[in-house]
C-alpha positions in Angstrom: 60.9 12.7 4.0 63.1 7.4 0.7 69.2 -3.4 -2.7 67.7 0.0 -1.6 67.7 3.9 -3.4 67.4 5.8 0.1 67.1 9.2 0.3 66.3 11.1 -3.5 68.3 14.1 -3.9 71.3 15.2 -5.4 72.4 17.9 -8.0 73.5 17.3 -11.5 76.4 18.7 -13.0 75.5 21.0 -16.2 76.6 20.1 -19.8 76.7 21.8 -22.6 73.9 21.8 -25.3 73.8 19.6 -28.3 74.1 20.0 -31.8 70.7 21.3 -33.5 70.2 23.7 -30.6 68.8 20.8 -28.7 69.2 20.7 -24.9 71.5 17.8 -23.8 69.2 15.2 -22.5 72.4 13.5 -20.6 71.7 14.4 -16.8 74.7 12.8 -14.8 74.5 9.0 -15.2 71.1 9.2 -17.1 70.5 9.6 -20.8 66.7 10.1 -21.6 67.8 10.3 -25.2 68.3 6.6 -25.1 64.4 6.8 -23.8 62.5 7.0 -20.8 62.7 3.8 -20.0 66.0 3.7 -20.1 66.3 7.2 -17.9 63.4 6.0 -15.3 65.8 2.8 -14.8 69.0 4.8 -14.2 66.8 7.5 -12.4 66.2 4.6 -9.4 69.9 3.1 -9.7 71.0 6.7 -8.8 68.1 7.8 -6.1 69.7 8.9 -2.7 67.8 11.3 -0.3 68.1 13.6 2.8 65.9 15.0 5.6 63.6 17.5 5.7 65.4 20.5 6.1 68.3 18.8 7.3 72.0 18.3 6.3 74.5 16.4 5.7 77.7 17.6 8.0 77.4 19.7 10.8 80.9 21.3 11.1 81.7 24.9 11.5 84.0 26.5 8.4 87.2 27.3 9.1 88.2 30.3 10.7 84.8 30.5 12.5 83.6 29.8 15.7 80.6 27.9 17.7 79.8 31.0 19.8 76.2 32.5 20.5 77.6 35.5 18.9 79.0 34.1 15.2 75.6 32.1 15.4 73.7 36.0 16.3 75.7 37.2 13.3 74.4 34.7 10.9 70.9 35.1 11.9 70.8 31.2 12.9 68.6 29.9 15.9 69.9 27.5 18.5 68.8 24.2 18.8 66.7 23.2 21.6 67.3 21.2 24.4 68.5 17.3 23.1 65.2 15.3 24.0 66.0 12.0 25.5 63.3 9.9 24.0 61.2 10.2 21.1 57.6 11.2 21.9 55.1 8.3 22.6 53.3 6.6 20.3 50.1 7.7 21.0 51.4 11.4 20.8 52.5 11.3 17.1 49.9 12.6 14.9 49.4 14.8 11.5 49.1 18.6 10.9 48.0 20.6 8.2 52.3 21.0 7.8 52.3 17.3 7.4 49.8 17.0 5.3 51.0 20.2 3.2 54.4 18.6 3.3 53.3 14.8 2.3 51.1 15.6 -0.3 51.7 18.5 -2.5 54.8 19.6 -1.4 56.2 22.8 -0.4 57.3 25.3 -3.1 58.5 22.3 -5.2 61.7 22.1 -3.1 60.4 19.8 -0.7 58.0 16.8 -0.2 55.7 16.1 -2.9 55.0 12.5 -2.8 51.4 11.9 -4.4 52.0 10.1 -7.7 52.4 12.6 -10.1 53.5 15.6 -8.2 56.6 15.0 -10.8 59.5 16.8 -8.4 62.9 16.5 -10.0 64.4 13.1 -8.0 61.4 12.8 -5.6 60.5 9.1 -5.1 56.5 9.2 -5.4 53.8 6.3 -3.5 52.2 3.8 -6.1 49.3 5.5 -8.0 47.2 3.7 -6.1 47.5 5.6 -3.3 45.5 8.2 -2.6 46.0 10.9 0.0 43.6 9.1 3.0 45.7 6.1 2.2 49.1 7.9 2.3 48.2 9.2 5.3 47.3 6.9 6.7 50.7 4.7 6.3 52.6 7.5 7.6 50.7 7.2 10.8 50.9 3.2 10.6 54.7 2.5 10.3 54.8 5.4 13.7 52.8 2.6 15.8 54.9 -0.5 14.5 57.8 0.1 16.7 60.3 1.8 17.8 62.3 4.7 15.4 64.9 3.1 13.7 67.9 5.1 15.7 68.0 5.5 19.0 69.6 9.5 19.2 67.5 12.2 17.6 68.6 13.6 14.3 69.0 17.7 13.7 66.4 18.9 11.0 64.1 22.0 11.2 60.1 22.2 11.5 57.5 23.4 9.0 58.9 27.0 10.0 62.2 26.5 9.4 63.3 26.2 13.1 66.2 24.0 14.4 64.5 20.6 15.5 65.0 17.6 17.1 63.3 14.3 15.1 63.7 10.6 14.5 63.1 8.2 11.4 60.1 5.5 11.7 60.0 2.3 8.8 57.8 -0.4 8.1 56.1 -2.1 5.3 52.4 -1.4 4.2 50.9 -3.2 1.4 54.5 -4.2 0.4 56.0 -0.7 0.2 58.7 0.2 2.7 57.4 3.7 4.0 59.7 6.3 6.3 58.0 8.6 8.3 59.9 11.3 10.0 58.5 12.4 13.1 59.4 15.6 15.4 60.1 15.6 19.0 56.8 17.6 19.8 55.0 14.6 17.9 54.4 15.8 15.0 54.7 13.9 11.8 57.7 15.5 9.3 57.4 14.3 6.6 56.9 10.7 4.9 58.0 9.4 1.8 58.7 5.6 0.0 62.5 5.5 0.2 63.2 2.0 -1.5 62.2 2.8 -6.1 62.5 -1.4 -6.3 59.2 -1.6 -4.0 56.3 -2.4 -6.5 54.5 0.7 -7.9 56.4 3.4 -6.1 58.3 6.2 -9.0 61.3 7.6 -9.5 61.6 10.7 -11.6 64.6 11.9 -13.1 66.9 14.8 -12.3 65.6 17.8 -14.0 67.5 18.3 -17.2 70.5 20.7 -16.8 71.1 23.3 -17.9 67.3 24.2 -18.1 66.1 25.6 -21.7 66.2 29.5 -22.1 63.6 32.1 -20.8 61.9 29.4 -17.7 60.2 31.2 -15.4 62.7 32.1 -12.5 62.0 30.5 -9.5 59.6 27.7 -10.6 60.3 23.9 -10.1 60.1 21.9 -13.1 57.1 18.9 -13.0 58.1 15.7 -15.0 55.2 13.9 -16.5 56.1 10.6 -15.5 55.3 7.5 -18.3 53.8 5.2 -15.2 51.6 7.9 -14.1 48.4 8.9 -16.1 49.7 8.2 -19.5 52.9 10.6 -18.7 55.0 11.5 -22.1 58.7 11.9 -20.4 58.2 15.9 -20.7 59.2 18.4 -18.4 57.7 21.2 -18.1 58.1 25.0 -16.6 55.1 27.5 -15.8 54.8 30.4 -14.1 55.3 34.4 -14.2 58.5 35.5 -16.4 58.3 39.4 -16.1 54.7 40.7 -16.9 53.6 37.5 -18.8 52.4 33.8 -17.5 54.6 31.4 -19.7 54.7 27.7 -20.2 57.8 26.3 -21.5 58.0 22.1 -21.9 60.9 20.1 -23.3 59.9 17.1 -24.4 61.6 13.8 -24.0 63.4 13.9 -27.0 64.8 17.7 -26.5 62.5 19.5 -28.1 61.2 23.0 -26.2 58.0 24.7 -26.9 57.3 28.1 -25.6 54.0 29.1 -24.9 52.3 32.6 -23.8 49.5 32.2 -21.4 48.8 36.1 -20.9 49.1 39.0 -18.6 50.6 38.0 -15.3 48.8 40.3 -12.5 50.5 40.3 -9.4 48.4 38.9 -6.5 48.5 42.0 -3.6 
């Protein structure tokens, strides 16, 4: 699951809306009312990004304890056993999680790197790329050598489990690529961490606070200018009470609201 912009992620702080009942188009350091140029540029000065699933610290808040039972309370697994070397290279391969993971994303909270997915701060693989190829160099930089750390990192699997992992890098076709890569051998996640490298995006935070009546629930997709003719919009779709609606706010501020019809739950 990313001098260099590692890792995308990050929240934004909110601010409050501007005059003409326009939503403030100021996300943190980024102003996409001085244009998206100018808000794709400060987009890849501010990318930073994390691990699948993972976190940052791994302390215990105060007052609580590391026992089996605190952990039995909070519904949380235990880790498994600390593997003492990554698997071998001829033991890391793809799943359909991978792929899943990779490619379209999951829920639009993770993954998503195909150009034009359009996840708030994901860092996307040139438009060149298709998904063979993407595969493809997630597998690649796995065989070049060694994981870039010697100890395993803490992250969780497809399911959500607690997991053991390590971090892969290379270069293919002049794009750094990481690749993350379980201790059962199966590949994470994979993702272009560096924005600088030629053709891989950067898209913006997602602006915040959202306009009024969104769909609750759904992640916004940014049409990116480098991809497919992209206009700088954001936009919003998905079931808000018994209706489908579309909401988009342009990249000057300006929200449309559109009714697509009956929403019928799927049973």
């Amino acid at each position: 699951m990313t001098g260099k912009a590692k890792n995308p992620g990050g929240n934004t702080p909110n601010t409050p809306n501007t005059p003409n009942n326009k939503p403030s188009q100021t996300h943190g350091s980024i102003n996409a009312g001085a244009g998206v140029s100018s808000a794709t540029k400060a987009a890849k000065q501010a990318a930073t990004a994390g691990q699948p699933g993972g976190g940052g610290g791994s302390g215990t808040p105060a007052g609580k304890g590391k026992g089996k039972g605190n952990n039995q309370q909070q519904g949380k697994k235990p880790m498994p056993p600390k593997p003492t070397a990554p698997p071998k290279p001829e033991d890391i391969h793809h799943s359909d999680a991978s792929r899943k993971h990779i490619i379209p994303g999951e829920g639009g909270k993770q993954g998503g790197h195909l150009a034009g997915t359009g996840l708030s701060t994901k860092t996307e693989f040139p438009v060149a790329w298709k998904e063979p190829k993407i595969m493809d160099a997630a597998l690649q930089v796995t065989q070049m050598g060694p994981p870039t750390h010697t100890d395993p990192k803490a992250m969780k699997d497809a399911n959500g489990n607690p997991a053991w992992g390590w971090n892969y890098e290379g270069m293919v076709d002049g794009v750094l690529v990481r690749t993350t890569v379980l201790s059962t051998g199966e590949i994470r996640t994979s993702f272009p961490p560096d924005a600088t490298n030629p053709g891989v995006i950067q898209n913006p935070p997602a602006p915040s606070p959202a306009p009024p009546g969104i769909p609750v629930g759904v992640a916004p997709r940014y049409s990116h200018p480098d991809v497919n003719n992209g206009n700088g919009s954001w936009t919003w779709e998905g079931p808000k009470g018994d209706r489908m609606v579309r909401i988009v706010q342009d990249a000057q501020g300006n929200v449309t609201n559109t009714d697509l019809g009956p929403y019928v739950k799927k049973k």
